[in-house]
N, CA, C and O atoms as CSV, one atom per row, in Angstrom:
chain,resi,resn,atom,element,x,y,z
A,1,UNK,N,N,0.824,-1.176,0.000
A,1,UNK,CA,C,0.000,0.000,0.000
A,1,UNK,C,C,0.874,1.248,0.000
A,1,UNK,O,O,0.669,2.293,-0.617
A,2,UNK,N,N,1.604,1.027,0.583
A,2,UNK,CA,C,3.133,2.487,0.519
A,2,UNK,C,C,3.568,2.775,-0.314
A,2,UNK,O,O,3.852,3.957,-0.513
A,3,UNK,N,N,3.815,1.805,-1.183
A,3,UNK,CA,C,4.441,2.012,-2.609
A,3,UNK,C,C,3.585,2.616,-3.870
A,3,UNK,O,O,3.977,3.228,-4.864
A,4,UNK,N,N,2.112,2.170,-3.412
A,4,UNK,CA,C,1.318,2.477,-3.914
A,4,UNK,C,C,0.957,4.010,-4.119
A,4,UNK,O,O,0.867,4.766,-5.086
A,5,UNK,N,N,0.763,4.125,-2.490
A,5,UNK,CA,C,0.650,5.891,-2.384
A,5,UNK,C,C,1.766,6.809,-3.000
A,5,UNK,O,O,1.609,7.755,-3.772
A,6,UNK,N,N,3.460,6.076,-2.237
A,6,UNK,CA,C,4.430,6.730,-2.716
A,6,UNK,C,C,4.330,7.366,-4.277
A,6,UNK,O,O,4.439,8.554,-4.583
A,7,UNK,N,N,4.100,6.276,-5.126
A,7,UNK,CA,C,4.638,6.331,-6.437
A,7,UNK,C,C,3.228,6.553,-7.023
A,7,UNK,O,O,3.368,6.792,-8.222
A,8,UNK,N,N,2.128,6.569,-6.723
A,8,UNK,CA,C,0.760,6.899,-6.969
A,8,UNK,C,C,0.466,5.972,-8.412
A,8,UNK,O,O,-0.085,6.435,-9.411
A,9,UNK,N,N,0.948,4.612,-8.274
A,9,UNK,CA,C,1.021,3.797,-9.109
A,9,UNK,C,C,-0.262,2.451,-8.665
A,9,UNK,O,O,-0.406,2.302,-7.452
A,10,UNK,N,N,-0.819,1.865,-9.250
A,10,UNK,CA,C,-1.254,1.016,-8.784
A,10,UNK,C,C,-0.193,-0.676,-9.020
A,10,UNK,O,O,0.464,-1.096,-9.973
A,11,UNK,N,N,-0.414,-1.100,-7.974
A,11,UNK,CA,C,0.718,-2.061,-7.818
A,11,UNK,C,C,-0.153,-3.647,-7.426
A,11,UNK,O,O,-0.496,-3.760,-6.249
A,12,UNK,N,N,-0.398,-4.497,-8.118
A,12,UNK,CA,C,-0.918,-6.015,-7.990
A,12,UNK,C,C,0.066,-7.253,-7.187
A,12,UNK,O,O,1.205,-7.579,-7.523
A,13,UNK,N,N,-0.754,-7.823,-6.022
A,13,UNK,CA,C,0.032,-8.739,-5.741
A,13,UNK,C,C,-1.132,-9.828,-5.791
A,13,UNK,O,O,-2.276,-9.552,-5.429
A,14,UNK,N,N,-0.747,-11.128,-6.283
A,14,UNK,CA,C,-1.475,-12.477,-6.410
A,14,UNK,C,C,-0.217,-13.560,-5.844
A,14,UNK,O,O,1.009,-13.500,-5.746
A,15,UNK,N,N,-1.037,-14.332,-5.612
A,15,UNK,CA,C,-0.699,-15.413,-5.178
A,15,UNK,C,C,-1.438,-16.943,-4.763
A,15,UNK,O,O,-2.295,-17.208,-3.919
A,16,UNK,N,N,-0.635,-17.886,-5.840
A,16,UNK,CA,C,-1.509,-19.054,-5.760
A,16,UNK,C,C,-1.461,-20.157,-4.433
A,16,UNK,O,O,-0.383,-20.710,-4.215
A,17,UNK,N,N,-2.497,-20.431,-3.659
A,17,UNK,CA,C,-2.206,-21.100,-2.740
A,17,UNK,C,C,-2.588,-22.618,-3.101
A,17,UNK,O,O,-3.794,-22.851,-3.174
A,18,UNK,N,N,-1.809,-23.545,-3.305
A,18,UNK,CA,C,-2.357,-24.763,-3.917
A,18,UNK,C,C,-1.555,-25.827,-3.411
A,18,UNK,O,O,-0.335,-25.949,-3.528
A,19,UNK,N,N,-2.582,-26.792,-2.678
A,19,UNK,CA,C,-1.678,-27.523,-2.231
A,19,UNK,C,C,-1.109,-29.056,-3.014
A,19,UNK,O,O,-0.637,-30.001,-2.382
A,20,UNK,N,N,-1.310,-29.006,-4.655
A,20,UNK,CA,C,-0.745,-29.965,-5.423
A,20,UNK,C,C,-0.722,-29.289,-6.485
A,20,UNK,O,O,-1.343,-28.228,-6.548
A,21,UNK,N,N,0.061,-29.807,-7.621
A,21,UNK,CA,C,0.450,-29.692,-8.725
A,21,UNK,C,C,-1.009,-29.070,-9.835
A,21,UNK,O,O,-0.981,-27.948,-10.341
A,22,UNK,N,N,-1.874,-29.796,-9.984
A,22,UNK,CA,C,-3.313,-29.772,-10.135
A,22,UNK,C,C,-3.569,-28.831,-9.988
A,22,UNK,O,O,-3.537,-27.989,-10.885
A,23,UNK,N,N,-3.894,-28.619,-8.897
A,23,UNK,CA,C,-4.872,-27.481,-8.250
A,23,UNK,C,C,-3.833,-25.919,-9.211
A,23,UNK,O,O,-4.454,-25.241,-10.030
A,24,UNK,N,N,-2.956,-25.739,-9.038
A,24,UNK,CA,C,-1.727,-25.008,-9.468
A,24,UNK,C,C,-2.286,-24.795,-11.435
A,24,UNK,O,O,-2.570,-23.702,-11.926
A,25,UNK,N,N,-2.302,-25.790,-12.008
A,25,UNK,CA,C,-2.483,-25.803,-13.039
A,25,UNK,C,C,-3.938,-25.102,-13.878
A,25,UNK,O,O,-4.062,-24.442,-14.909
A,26,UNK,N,N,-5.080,-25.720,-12.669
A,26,UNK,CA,C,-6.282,-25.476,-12.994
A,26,UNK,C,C,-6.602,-24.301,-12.726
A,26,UNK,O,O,-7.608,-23.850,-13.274
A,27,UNK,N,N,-5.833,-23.459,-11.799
A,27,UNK,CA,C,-6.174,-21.838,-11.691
A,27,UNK,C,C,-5.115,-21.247,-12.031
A,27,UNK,O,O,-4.681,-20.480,-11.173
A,28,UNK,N,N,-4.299,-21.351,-13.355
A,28,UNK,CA,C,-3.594,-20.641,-14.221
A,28,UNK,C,C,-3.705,-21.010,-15.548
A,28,UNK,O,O,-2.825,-20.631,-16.321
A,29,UNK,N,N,-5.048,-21.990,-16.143
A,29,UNK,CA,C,-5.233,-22.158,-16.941
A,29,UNK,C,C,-5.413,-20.612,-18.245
A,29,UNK,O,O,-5.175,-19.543,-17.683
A,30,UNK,N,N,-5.659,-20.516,-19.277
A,30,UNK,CA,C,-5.902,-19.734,-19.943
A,30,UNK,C,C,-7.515,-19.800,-20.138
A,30,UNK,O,O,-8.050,-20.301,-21.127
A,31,UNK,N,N,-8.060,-19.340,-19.277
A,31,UNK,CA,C,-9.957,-19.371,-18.737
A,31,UNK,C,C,-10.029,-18.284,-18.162
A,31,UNK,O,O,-9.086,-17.505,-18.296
A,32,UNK,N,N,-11.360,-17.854,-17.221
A,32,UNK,CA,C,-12.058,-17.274,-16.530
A,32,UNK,C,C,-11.270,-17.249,-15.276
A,32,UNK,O,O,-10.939,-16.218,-14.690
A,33,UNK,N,N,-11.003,-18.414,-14.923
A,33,UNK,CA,C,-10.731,-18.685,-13.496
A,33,UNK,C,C,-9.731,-18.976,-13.773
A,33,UNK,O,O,-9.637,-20.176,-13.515
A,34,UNK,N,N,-8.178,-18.347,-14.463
A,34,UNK,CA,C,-6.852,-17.744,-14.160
A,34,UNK,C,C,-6.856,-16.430,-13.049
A,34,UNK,O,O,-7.532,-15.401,-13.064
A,35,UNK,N,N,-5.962,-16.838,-12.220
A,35,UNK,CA,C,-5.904,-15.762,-10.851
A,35,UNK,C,C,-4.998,-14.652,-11.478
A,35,UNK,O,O,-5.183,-13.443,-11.338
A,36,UNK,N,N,-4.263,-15.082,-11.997
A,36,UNK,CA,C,-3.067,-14.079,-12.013
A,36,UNK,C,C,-3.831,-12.919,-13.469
A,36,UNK,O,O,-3.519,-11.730,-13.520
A,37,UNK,N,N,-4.747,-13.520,-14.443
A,37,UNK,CA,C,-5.846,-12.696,-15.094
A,37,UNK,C,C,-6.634,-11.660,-14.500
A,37,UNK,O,O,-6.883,-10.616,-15.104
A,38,UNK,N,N,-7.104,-11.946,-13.144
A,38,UNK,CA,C,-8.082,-11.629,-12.130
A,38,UNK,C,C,-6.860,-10.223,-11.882
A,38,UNK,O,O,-6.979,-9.065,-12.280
A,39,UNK,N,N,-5.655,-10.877,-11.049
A,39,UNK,CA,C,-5.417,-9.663,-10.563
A,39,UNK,C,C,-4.856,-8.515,-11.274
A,39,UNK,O,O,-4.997,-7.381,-10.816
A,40,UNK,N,N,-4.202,-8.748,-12.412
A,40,UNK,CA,C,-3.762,-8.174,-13.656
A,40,UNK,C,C,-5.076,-7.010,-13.802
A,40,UNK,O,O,-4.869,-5.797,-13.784
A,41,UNK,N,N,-6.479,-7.643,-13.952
A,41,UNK,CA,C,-7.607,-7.050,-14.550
A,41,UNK,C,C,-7.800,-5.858,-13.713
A,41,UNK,O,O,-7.905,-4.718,-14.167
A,42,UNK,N,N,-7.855,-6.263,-12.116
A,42,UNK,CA,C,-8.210,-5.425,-11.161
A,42,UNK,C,C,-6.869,-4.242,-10.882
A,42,UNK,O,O,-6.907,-3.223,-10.193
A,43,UNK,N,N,-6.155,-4.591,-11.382
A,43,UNK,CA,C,-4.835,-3.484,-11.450
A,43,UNK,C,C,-4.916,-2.232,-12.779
A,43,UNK,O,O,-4.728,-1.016,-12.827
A,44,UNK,N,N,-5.320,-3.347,-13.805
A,44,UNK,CA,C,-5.623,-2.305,-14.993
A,44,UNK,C,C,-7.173,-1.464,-14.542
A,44,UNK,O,O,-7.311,-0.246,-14.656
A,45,UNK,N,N,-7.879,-2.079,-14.202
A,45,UNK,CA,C,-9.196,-1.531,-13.734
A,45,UNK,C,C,-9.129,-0.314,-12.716
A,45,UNK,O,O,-10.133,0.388,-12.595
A,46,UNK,N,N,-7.816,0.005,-11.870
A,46,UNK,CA,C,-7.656,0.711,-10.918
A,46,UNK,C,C,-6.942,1.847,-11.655
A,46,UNK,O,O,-7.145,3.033,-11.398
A,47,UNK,N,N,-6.141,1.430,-12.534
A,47,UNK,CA,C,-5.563,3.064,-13.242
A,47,UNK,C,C,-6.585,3.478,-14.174
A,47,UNK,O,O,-6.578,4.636,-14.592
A,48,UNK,N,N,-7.347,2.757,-14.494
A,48,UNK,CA,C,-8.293,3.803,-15.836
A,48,UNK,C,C,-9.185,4.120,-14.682
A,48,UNK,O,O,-9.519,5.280,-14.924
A,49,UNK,N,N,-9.918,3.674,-13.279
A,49,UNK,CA,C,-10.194,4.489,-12.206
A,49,UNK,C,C,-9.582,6.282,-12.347
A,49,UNK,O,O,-10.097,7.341,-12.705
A,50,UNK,N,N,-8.236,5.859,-11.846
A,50,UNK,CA,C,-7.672,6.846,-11.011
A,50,UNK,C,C,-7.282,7.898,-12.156
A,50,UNK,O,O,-6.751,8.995,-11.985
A,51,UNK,N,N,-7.663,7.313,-13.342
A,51,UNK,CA,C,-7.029,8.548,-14.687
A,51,UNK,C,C,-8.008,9.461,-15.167
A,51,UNK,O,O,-7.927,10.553,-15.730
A,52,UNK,N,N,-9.250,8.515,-14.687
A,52,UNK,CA,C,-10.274,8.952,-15.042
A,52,UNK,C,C,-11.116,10.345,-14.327
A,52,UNK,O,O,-11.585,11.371,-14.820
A,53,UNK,N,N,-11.013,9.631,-12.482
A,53,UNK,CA,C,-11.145,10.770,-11.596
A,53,UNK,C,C,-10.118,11.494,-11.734
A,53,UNK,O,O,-10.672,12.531,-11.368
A,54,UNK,N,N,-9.272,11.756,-11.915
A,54,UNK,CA,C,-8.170,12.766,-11.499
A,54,UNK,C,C,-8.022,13.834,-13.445
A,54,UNK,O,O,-7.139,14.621,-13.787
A,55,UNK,N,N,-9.234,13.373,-14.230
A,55,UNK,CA,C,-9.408,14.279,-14.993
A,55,UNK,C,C,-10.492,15.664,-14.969
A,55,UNK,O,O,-10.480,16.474,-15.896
């Protein structure tokens, strides 16, 4: 969140919690339910936010 404010950047952290190989695979598939898609989205979603208000 510091880095965030500092640099007035929006900054994404994900992380897969999986406790086998599987599980790992099936939520980084190229689908809906890729996480690291999810948080990517919600990062891009936060600067066209903040570009938008701050016009």
């Amino acid at each position: 969140m510091q880095a965030q404010l500092t640099t007035e950047t929006p900054i994404s952290f994900g992380v897969l919690t999986t406790y086998t190989d599987e599980q790992a695979q099936a939520r980084s598939r190229k689908d809906v339910h890729n996480k690291g898609r999810e948080a990517s989205a919600a990062c891009v979603e936060t600067l066209a936010f903040l570009r938008n208000t701050r016009s």
